[in-house]
N, C-alpha and C positions, 0 to 999 in steps of 0.2 A: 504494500500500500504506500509506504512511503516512498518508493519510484514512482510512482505514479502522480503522486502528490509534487514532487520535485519537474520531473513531465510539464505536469500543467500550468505551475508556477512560472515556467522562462516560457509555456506558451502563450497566455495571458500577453505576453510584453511582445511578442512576435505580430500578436492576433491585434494589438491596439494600434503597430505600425503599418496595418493592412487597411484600417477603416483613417486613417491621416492623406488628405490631399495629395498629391505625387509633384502639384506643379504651382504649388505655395496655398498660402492662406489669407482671403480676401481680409482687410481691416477696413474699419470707418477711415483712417488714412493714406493707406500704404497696401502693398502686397507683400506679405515676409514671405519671403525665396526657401527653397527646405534647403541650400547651404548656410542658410540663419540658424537653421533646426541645426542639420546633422554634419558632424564632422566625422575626421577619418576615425578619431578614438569611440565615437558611437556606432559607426558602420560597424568597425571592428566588434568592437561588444555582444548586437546584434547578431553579427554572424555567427561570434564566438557559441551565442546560446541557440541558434540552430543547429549548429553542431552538438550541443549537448544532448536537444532533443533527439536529433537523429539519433545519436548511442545511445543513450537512455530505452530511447524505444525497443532498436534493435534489441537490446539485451531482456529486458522487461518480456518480448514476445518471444527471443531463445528460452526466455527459464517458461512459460506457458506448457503446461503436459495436454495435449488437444492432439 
């Protein structure tokens, strides 16, 4: 249970960068650009924790007796 819980916690953060604008965010001022948003150390970050998921899962469905 606690993979699974670990799973879904870095997907949460994956799944909130899917519902985010791709080509900025309207303001009552201005349009903030997403290189305002994300730099290289958050691209990294991100990617870092799709890779977790990835392993995580993998291993989580290797240990499943089915």
């Amino acid at each position: 249970m606690e993979k699974l819980q670990t799973i879904i916690s870095y997907a949460i953060t994956l799944e909130d960068q899917g519902v985010m604008p791709k080509y900025g965010w309207e303001t009552r001022n201005r349009i903030i650009k997403p290189s305002e948003i994300y730099d290289k150390e958050k691209a990294k970050a991100l990617l870092e924790n799709a890779e977790l998921i990835i392993a995580s899962t993998r291993k989580l469905i290797g240990e499943m007796d089915c």
